[in-house]
TORZA-817808 format. One record per residue (C-alpha): residue number from 1; z, x, y. Coordinates in steps of 0.05 Angstrom, whole numbers, plus 5000, padded with zeros to 4 digits. Layout:
BEGIN
pt pos NUM | w Z | u X | v Y
...
# end
This chain:
BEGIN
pt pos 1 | w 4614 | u 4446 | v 0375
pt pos 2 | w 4547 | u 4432 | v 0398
pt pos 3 | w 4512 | u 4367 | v 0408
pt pos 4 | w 4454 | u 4340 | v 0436
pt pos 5 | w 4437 | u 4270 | v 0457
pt pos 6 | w 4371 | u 4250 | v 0462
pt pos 7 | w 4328 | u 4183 | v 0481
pt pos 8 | w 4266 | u 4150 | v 0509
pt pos 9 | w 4283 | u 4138 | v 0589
pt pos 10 | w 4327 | u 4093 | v 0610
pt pos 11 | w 4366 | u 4093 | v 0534
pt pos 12 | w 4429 | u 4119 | v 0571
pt pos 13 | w 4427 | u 4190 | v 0542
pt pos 14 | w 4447 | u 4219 | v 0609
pt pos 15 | w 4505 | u 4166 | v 0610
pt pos 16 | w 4529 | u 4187 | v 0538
pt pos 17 | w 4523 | u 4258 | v 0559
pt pos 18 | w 4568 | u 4253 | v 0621
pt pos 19 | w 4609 | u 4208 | v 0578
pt pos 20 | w 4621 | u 4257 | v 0530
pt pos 21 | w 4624 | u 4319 | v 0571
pt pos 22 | w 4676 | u 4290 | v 0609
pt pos 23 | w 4717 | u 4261 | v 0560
pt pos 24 | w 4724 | u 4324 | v 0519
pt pos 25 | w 4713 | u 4374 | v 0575
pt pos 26 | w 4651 | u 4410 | v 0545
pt pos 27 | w 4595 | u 4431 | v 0590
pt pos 28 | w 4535 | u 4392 | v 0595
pt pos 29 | w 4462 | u 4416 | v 0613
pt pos 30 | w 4407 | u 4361 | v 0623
pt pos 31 | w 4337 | u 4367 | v 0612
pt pos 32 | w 4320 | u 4304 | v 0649
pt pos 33 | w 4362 | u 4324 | v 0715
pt pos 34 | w 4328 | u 4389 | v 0721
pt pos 35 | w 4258 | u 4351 | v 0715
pt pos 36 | w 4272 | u 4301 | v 0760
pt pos 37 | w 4303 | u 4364 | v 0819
pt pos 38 | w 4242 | u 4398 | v 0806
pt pos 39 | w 4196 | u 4336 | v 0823
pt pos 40 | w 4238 | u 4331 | v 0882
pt pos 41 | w 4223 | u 4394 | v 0900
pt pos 42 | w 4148 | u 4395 | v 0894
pt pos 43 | w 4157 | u 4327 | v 0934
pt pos 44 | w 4127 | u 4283 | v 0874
pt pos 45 | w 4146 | u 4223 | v 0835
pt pos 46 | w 4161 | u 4233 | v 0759
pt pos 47 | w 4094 | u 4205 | v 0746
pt pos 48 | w 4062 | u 4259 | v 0792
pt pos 49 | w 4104 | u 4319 | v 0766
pt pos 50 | w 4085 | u 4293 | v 0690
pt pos 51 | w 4012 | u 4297 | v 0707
pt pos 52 | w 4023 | u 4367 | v 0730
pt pos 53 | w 4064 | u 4396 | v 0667
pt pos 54 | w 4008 | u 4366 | v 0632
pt pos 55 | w 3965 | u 4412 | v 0676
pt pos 56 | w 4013 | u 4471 | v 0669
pt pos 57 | w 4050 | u 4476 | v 0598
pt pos 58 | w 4102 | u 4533 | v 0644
pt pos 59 | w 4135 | u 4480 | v 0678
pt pos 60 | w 4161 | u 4440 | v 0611
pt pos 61 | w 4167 | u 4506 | v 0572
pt pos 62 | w 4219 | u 4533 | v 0621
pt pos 63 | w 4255 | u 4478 | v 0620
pt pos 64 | w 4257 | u 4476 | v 0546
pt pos 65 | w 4268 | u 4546 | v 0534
pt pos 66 | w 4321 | u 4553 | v 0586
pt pos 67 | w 4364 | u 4498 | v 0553
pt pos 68 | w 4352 | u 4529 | v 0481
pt pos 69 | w 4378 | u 4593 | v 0510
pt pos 70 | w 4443 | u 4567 | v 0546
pt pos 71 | w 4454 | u 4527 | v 0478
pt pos 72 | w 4452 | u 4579 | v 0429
pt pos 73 | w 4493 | u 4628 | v 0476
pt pos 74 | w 4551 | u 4578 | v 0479
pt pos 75 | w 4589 | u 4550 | v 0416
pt pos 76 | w 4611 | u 4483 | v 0450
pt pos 77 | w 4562 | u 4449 | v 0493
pt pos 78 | w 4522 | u 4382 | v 0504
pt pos 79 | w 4451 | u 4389 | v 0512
pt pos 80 | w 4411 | u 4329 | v 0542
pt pos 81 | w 4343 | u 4325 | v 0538
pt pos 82 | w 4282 | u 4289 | v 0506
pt pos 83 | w 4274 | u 4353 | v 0459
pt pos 84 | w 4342 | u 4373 | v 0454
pt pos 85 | w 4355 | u 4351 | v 0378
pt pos 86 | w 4282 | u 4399 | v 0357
pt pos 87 | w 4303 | u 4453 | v 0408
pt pos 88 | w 4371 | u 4466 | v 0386
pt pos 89 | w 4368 | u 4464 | v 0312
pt pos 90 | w 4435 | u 4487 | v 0284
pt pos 91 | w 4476 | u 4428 | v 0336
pt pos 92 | w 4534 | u 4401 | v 0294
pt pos 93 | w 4518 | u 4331 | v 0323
pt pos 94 | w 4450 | u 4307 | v 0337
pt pos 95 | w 4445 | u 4240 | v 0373
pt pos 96 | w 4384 | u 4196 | v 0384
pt pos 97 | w 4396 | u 4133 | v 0433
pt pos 98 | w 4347 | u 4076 | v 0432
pt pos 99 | w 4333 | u 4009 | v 0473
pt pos 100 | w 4278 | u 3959 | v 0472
pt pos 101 | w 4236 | u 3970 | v 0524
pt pos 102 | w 4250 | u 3915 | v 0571
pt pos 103 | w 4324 | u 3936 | v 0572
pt pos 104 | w 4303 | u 4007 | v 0589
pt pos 105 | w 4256 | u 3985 | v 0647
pt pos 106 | w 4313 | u 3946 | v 0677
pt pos 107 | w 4360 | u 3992 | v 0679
pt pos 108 | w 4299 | u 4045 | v 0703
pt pos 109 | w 4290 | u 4002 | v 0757
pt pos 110 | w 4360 | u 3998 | v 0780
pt pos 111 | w 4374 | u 4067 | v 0780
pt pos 112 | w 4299 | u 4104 | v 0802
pt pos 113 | w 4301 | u 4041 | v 0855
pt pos 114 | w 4234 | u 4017 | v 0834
pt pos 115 | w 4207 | u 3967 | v 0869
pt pos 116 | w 4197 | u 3913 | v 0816
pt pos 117 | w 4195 | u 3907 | v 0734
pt pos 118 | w 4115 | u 3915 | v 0730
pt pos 119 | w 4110 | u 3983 | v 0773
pt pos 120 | w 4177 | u 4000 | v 0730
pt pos 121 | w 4141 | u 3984 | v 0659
pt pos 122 | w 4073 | u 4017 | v 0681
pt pos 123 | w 4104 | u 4083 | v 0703
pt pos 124 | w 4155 | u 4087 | v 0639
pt pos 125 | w 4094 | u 4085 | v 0598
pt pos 126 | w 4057 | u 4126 | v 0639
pt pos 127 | w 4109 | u 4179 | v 0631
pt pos 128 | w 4137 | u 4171 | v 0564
pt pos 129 | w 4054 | u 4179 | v 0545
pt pos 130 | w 4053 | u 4247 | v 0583
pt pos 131 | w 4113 | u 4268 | v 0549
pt pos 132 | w 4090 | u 4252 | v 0482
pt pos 133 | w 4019 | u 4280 | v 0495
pt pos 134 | w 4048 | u 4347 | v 0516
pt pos 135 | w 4111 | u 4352 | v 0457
pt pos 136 | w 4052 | u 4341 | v 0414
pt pos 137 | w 4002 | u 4385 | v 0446
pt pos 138 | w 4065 | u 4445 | v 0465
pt pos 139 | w 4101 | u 4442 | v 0399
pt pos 140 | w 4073 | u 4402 | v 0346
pt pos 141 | w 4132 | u 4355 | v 0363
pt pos 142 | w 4119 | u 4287 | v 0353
pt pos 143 | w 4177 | u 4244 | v 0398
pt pos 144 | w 4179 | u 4184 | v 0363
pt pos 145 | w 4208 | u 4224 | v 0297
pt pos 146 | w 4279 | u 4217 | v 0289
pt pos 147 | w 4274 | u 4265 | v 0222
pt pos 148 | w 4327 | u 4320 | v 0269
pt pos 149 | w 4388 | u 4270 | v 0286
pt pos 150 | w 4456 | u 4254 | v 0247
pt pos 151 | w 4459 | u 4183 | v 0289
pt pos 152 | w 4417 | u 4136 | v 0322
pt pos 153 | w 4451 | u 4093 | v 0370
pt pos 154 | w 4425 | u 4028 | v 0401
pt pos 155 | w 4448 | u 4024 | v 0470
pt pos 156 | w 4428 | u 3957 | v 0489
pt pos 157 | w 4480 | u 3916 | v 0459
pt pos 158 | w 4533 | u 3975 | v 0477
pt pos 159 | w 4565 | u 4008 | v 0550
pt pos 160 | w 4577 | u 4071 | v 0544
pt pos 161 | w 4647 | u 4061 | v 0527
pt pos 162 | w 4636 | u 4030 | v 0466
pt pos 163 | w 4572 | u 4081 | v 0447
pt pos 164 | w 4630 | u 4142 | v 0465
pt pos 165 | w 4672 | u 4111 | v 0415
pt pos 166 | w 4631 | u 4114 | v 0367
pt pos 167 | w 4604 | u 4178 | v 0373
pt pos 168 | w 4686 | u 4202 | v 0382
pt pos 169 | w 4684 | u 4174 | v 0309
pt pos 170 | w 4638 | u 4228 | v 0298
pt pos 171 | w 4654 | u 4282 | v 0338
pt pos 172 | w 4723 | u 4274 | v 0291
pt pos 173 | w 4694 | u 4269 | v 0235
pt pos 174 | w 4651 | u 4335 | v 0244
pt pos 175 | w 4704 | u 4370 | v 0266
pt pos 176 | w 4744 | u 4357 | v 0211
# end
């Protein structure tokens, strides 16, 4: 079985991921991690490293195209990732998670450590405008579409607990 989870930052896809992976013992590959290691690496915030995949299409496209790969050469995996309901197209169980904003920036802030809620807020939107600018500009992709997904999932009023149980419901139910 393959699923993806996908969400705006700070939804808790990367929660629901590990969540899920764990649970039912099926690898996991992130989209998001690998982003965030290489923006570490070029010693730059996410902000900074957004600016530059705007600059240099390579750096999104091999992340995307490495996570397509890995997902269509395994037949159970969970694929996180902004673009991972478009990139893998034949998952059994696409997932979209959403939050109002002001949840997402708390919980942004928590666990980047940002300062306060403003530098939080200006920097989400910052990025999730880069992001959309370059799905748009890379792939004809607009993010806000939620054509590709079986379920969307509002994660403010759940944990991840609760959001696992429901999409155990589904995993199930797909199965079956």
């Amino acid at each position: 079985m393959r699923i993806t989870v996908s969400g705006l930052p700070g939804s808790g896809t990367t929660s629901l991921a590990r969540y899920l992976s764990e649970k039912h013992s099926i690898e996991l590959i992130s989209a998001g991690e690998v982003f965030r290691q290489m923006a570490k690496e070029h010693s730059m915030t996410l902000a900074e490293f957004g600016e530059l995949a705007e600059r240099e299409p390579s750096i999104d496209k091999q992340i995307d195209l490495r996570q397509k790969e890995i997902a269509e050469s395994r037949e159970t995996i969970i694929v996180e990732g902004r673009l991972s309901g478009w990139m893998v197209p034949g998952a059994d169980l696409k997932i979209w998670l959403t939050a109002p904003i002001s949840c997402r920036i708390k919980r942004i802030q928590f666990r980047d450590v940002v300062e306060d809620e403003d530098t939080a807020l200006r920097t989400t939107l910052e990025r999730e405008e880069s992001e959309a600018t370059r799905y748009r500009m890379y792939y004809d992709i607009d993010i806000s579409a939620i054509d590709p997904y079986h379920i969307v999932l509002n994660s403010e009023r759940f944990g991840i607990e609760e959001l696992g149980a429901i999409v155990d419901t589904a995993i199930s139910l797909v199965k079956s």
